[in-house]
C-alpha positions as CSV (number, residue, x, y, z in Angstrom):
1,X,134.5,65.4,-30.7
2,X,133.3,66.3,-34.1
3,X,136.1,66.5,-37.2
4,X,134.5,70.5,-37.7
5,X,135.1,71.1,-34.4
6,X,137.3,74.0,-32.8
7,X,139.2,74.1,-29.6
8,X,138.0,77.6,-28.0
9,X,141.0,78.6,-25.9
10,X,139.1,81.7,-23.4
11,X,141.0,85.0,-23.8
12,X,143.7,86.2,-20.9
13,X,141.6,87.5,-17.5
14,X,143.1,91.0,-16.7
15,X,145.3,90.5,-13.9
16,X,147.0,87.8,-15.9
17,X,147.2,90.6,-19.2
18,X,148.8,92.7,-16.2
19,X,151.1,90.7,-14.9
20,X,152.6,89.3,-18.5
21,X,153.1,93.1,-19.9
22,X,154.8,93.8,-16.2
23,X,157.5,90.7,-16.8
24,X,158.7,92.3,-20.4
25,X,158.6,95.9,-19.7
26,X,160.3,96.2,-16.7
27,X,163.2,94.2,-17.4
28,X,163.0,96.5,-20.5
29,X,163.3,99.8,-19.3
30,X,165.3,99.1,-16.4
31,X,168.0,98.1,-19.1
32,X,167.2,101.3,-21.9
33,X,167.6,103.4,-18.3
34,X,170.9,101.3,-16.5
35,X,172.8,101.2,-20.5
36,X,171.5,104.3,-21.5
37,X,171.1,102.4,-24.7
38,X,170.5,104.6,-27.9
39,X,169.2,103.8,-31.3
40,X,170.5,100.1,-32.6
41,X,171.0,99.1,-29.0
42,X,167.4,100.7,-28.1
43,X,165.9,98.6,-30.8
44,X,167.7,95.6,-30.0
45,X,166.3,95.6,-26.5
46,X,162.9,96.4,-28.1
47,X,162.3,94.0,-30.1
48,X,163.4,91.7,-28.0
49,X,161.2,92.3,-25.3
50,X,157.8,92.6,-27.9
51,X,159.5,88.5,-29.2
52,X,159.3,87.7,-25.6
53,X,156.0,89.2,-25.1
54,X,154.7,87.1,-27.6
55,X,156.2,83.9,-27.0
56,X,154.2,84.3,-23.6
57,X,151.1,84.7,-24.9
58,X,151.7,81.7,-26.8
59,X,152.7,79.5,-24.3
60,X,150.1,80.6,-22.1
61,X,147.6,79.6,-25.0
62,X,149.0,76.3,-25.9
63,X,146.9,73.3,-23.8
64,X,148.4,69.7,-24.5
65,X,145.7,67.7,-26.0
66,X,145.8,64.1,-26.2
67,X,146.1,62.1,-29.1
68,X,143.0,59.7,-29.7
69,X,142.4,59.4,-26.2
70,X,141.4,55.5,-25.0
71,X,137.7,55.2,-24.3
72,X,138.3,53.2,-21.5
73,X,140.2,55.4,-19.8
74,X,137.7,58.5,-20.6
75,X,134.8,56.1,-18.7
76,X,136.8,54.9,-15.8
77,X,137.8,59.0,-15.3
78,X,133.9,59.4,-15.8
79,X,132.6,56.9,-13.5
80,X,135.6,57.2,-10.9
81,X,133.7,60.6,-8.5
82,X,130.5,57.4,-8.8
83,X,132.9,54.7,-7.6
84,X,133.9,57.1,-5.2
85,X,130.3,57.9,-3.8
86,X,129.9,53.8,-3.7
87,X,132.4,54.0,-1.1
88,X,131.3,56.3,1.1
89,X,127.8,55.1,0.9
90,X,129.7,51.6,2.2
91,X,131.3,52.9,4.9
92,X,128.0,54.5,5.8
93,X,126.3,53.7,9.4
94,X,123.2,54.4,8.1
95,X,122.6,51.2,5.6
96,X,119.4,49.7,4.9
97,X,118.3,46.2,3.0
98,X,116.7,49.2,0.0
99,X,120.3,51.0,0.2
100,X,122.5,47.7,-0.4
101,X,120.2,46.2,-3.0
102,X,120.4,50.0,-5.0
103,X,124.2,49.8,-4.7
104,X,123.8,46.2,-6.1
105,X,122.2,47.5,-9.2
106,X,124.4,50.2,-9.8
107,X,127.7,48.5,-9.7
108,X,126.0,45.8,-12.1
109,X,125.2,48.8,-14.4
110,X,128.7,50.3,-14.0
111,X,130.3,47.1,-14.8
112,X,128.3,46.8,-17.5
113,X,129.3,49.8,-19.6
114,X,132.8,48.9,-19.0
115,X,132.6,45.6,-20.1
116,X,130.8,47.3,-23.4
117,X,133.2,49.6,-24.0
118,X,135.5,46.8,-23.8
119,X,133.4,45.2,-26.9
120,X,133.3,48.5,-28.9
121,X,136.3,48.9,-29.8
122,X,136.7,45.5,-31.1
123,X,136.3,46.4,-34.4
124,X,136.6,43.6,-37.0
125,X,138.7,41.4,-34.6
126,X,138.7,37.7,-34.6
127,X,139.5,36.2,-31.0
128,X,138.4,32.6,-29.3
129,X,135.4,33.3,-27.1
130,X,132.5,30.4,-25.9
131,X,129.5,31.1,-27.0
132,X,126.5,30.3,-25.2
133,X,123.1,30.4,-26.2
134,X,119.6,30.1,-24.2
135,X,115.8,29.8,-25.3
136,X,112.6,28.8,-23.7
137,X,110.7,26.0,-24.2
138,X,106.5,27.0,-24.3
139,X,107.3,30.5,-24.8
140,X,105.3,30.5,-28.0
141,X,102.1,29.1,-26.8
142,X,102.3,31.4,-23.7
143,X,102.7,34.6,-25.9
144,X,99.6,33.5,-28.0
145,X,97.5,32.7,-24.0
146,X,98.6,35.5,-22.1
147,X,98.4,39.2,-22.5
148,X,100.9,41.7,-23.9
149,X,101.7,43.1,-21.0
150,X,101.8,39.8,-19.1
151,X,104.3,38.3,-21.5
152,X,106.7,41.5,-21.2
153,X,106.4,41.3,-17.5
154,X,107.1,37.3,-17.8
155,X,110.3,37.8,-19.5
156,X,111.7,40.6,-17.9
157,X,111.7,39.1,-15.0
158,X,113.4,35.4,-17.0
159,X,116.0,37.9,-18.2
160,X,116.9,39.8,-14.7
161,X,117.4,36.0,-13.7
162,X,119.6,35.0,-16.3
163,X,121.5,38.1,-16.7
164,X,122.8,38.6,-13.4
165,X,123.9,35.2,-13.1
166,X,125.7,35.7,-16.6
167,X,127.7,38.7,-15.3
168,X,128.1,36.6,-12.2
169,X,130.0,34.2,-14.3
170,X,132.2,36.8,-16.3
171,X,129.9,36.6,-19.2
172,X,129.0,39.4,-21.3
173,X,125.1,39.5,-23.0
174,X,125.7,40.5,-26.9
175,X,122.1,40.3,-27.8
176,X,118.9,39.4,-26.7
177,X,116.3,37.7,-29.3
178,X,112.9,37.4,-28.6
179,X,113.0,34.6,-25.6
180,X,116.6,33.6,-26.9
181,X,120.1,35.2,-25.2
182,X,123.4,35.4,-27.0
183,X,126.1,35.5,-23.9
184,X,130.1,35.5,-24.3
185,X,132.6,34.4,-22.5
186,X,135.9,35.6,-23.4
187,X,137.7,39.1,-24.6
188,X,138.8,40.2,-27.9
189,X,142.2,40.8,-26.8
190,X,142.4,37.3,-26.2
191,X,143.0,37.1,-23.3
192,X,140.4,35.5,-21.4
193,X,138.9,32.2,-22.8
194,X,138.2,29.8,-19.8
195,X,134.9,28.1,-20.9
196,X,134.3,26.7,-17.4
197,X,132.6,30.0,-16.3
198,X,130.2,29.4,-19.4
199,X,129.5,25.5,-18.7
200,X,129.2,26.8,-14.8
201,X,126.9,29.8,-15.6
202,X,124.8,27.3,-17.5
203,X,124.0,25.1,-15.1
204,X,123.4,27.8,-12.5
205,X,120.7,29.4,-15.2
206,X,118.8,25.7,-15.1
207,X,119.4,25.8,-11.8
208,X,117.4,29.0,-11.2
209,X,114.5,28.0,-13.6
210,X,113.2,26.2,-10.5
211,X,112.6,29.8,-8.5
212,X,111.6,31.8,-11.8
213,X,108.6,28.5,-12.0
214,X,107.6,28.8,-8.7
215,X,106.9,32.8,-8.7
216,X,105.2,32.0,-12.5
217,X,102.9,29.3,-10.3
218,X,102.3,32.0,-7.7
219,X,101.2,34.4,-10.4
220,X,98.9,32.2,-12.0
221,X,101.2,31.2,-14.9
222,X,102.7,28.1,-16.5
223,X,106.1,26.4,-15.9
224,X,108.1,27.3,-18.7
225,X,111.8,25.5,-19.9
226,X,115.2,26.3,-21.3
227,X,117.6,25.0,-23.3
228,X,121.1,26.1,-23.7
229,X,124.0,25.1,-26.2
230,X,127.4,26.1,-25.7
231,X,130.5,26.4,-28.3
232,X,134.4,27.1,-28.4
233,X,135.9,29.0,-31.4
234,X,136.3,31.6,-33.4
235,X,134.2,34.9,-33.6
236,X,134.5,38.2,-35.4
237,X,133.7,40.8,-33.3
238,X,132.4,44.0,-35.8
239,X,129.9,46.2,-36.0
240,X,127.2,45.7,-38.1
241,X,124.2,47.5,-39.7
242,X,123.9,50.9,-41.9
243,X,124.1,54.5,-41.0
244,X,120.1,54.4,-40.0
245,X,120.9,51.7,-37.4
246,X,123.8,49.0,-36.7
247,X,125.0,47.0,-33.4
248,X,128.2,45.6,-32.1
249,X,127.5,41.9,-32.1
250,X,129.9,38.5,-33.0
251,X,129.5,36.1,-35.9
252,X,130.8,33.3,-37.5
253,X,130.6,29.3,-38.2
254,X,131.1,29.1,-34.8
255,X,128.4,31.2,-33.6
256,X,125.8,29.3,-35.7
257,X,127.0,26.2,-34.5
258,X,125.8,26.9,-31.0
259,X,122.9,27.9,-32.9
260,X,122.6,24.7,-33.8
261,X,123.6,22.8,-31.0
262,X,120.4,24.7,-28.6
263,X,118.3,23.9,-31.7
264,X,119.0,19.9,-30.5
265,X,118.3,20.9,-26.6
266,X,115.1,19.5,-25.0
267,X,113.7,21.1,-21.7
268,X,115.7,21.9,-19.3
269,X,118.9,20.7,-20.9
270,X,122.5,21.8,-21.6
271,X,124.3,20.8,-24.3
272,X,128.0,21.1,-25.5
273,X,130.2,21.1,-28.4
274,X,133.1,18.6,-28.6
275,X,134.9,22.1,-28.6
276,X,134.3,23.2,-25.2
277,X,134.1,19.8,-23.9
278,X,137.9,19.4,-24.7
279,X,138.8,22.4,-22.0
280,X,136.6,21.3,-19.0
281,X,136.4,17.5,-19.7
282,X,138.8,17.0,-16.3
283,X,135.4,19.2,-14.1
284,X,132.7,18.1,-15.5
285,X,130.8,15.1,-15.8
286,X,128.7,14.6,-19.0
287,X,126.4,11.8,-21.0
288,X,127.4,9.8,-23.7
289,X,128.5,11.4,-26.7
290,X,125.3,11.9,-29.5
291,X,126.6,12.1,-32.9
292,X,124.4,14.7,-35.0
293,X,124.3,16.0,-38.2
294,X,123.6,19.8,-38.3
295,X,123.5,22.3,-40.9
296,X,126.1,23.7,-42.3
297,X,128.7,20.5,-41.0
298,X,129.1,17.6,-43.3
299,X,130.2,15.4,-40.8
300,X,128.1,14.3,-37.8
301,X,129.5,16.4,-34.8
302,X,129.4,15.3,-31.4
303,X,127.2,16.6,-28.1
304,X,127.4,15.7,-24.7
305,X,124.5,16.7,-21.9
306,X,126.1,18.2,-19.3
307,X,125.1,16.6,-16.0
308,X,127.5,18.5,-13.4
309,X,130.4,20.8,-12.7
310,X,133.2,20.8,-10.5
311,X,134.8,24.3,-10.9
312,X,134.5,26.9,-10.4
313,X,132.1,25.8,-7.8
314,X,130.5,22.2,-7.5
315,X,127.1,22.7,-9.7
316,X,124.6,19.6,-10.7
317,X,122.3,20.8,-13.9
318,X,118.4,19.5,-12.5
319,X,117.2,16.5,-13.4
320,X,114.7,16.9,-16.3
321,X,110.6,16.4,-15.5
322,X,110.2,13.8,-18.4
323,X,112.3,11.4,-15.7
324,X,110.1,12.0,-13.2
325,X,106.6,12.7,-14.1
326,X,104.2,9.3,-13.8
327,X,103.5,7.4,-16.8
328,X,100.8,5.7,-17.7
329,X,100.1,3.0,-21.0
330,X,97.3,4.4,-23.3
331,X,96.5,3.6,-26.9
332,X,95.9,6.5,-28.3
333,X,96.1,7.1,-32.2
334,X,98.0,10.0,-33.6
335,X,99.1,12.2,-36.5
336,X,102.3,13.7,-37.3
337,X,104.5,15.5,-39.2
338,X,108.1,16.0,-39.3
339,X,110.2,19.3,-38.6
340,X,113.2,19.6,-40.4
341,X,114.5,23.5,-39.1
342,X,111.9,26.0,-39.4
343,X,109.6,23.9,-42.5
344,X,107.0,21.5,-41.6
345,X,107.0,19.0,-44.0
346,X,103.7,18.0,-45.8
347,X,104.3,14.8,-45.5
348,X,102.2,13.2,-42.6
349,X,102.5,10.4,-40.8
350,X,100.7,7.8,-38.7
351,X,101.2,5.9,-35.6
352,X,100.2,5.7,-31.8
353,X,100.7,6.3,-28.5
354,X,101.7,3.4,-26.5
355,X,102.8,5.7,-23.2
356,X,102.6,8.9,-21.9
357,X,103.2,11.5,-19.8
358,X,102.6,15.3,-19.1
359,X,106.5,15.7,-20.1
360,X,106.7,12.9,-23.1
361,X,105.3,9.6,-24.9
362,X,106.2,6.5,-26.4
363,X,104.9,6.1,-29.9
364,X,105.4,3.7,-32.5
365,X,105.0,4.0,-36.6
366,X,105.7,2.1,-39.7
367,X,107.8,4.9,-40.8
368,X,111.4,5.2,-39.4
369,X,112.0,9.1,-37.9
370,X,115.5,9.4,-37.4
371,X,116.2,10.6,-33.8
372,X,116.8,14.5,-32.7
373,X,114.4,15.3,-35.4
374,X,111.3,17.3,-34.0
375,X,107.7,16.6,-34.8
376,X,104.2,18.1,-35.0
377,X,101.6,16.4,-34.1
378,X,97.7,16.8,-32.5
379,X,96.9,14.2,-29.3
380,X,93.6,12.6,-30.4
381,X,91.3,13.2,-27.3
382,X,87.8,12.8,-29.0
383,X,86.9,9.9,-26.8
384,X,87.7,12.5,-23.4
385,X,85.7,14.9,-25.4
386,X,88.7,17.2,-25.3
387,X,90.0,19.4,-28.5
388,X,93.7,19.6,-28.8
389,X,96.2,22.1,-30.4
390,X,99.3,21.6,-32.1
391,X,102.1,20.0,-30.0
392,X,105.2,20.1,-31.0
393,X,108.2,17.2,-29.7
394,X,111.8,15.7,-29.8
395,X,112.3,12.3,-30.7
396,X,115.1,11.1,-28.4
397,X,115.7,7.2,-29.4
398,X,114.4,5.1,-32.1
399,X,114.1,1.6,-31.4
400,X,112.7,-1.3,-34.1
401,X,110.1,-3.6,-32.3
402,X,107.7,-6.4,-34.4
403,X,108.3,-4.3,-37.3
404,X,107.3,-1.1,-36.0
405,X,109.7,1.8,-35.2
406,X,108.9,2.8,-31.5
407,X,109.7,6.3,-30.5
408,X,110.3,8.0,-27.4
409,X,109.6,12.0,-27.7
410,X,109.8,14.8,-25.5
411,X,107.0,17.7,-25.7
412,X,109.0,20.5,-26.7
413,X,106.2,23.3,-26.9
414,X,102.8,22.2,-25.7
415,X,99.8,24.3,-24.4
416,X,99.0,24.7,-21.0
417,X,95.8,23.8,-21.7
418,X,96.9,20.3,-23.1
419,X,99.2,19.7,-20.9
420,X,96.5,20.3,-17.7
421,X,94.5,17.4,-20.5
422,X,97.0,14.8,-20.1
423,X,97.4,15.3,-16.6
424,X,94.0,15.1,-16.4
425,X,94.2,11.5,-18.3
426,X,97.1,10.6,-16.6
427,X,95.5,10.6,-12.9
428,X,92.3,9.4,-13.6
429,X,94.2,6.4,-15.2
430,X,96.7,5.6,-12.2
431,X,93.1,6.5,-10.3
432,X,91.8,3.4,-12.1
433,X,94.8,1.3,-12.3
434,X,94.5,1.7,-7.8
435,X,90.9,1.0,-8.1
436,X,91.4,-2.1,-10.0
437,X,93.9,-3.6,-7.5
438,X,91.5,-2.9,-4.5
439,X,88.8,-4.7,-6.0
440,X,91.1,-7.6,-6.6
441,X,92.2,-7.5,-2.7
């Protein structure tokens, strides 16, 4: 309620006017008559009726009001008659597939502005939480192919996914950025901080990538790819903005540094922080530690790809395409350049393609590129009489062979038009390669 605010209190009906005059004055005159009281004795019994009377009318003007009353308690008495109707809409005999999956959504949406309210009144408060945070891979080149209206429709229906598994999961969403998602796990209060339902709820996300690509492949669209980094430690929960417009959102070193851990993701891979590692090393199995240097850290930090999770449920993250799409040995010339954050260097570089596949190559260069450094480069496809836009990749491993520095790289964004190229290259190669060995029998 506004500070200028007045509580109204609604006069006294009549019969209630009635009845409170009736309680003073008859007691009143029934002692002046049984006394026969006269004048200081009259007035005595007077007065002290008209101090009743009024002490009456007080009282029966006085409502308790509470004290800065607790939001959450104000929502759950709001929401409690829609909890109720939940119930009885349960216990109904007359239930259909479109009347459970409406109930679905609302309890979703009622949990949800709990769960927020929860949030809002952390103020400025610093808690442990683990941060997890999601972005697509191709995302970029499909917003420049498709439609408006095609891309909105694309990722609402990636963010019903991912959202409902995050709730699943105990998670809360704090913001969404363009194709990126900002979930929580943990309370301000402290008292909730198990980062196995983030790790879990991670895997499940990759897991459901598969269904989101298939309905994309029914609807005419490309596969598309996520990457997710995950880190333990401290956040400040606060509201931030101006008076024209502000949000309730978390920050801190720790929140960039999952920033920068998803920065290091490839397709279709989770990593995590030494952080969160340390509380769910004994349910999970991971790769081999990769040592990184990221902004903002002076020190190389550890990462570890999560590869499966025990608990809260047994959960394997998908094997990756690069692993399994065919490769074939080309000799290919190419030009790149290197990505360090968000600046392309002008520097450029030259090497070539060795091997290659719709998911990754294997290129080699005078120059060493340090690995989980990205890369811009354009595929060379003059000789298939094929023009070719930027591509954009991940060098995972740096080897030294004869001199040369030979890279293996993973496409991080790459049109769908390029990609259908290489595939293109790739089977009429292994097409080839089978015709040669028929001749030979």
């Amino acid at each position: 309620m506004p500070a200028t605010a007045k509580n109204i209190t609604p006069a006294l009906s009549l019969p209630k006017l009635l009845g409170l005059l009736s309680a003073a004055l008859i007691p009143c005159i029934t002692a002046i008559f049984l006394t026969g009281a006269r004048d200081t004795a009259l007035i005595l019994i007077i007065g002290t009726t008209i101090v009743a009377i009024f002490f009456a009318w007080r009282l029966c003007h006085t409502r308790k009001q509470p004290d800065n009353p607790d939001p959450k308690s104000q929502v759950q008495a709001l929401l409690a008659p829609t909890h109720e109707f939940i119930g009885l809409l349960n216990h109904s005999s007359h239930e259909t597939p479109a009347i459970n999956e409406s109930l679905h959504a609302l309890e979703q949406e009622l949990a949800l502005i709990t769960n927020k309210v929860d949030w809002a009144q952390s103020r400025r408060d610093t808690f442990e939480a683990t941060i997890l945070i999601s972005d697509l891979r191709g995302y970029t080149a499909i917003s420049e192919t498709y439609s408006p209206e095609e891309t909105i429709s694309l990722l609402n229906r990636y963010f019903a996914y991912m959202s409902e598994i995050i709730y699943r999961h105990n998670g809360i969403i704090d913001k969404l950025m363009g194709d990126s998602i900002l979930a929580l796990f943990g309370s301000y209060d402290g008292t909730k901080k198990d980062a196995a339902d983030a790790v879990s709820c991670a895997a499940e996300m990759q897991i459901a990538m598969y269904k989101f690509n298939r309905e994309n492949q029914q609807l005419g669209m490309p596969a598309l790819y996520m990457g997710i980094g995950i880190n333990t430690g401290k956040v400040v929960a606060s509201r931030l903005g101006s008076a024209l417009y502000s949000e309730q959102t978390v920050i801190g070193a720790d929140v960039n540094l999952a920033s920068r851990i998803e920065s290091h993701t490839v397709r279709g891979q989770v990593l995590i922080s030494d952080t969160t590692y340390q509380q769910v090393f004994d349910v999970t199995q991971v790769g081999d530690p990769m040592l990184v240097i990221v902004k903002g850290r002076r020190e190389a930090i550890p990462m570890y790809e999560l590869i499966s999770i025990t608990n809260p449920k047994q959960l394997k993250v998908p094997e990756r395409e690069i692993r399994r799409s065919p490769r074939v040995d080309v000799d290919i010339p190419f030009k790149f350049h290197v990505c360090e954050g968000k600046i392309i260097t002008s520097e450029q570089y030259i090497g070539r393609i060795s091997n290659m596949s719709t998911g990754g190559m294997l290129a080699d260069s005078d120059t060493r590129i340090d690995p989980y450094f990205f890369v811009r480069f354009v595929l060379d496809f003059n000789i298939l009489g094929i023009e070719c836009n930027d591509i954009y990749g991940k060098i995972l491993k740096v080897e030294k062979k004869n001199e040369r520095y030979e890279m293996s790289i993973e496409f991080t964004i790459i049109d769908p038009q390029d990609r259908q190229s290489i595939q293109e290259l790739v089977n009429n190669t292994l097409a080839q390669a089978q015709n040669s060995e028929y001749n030979k029998l």
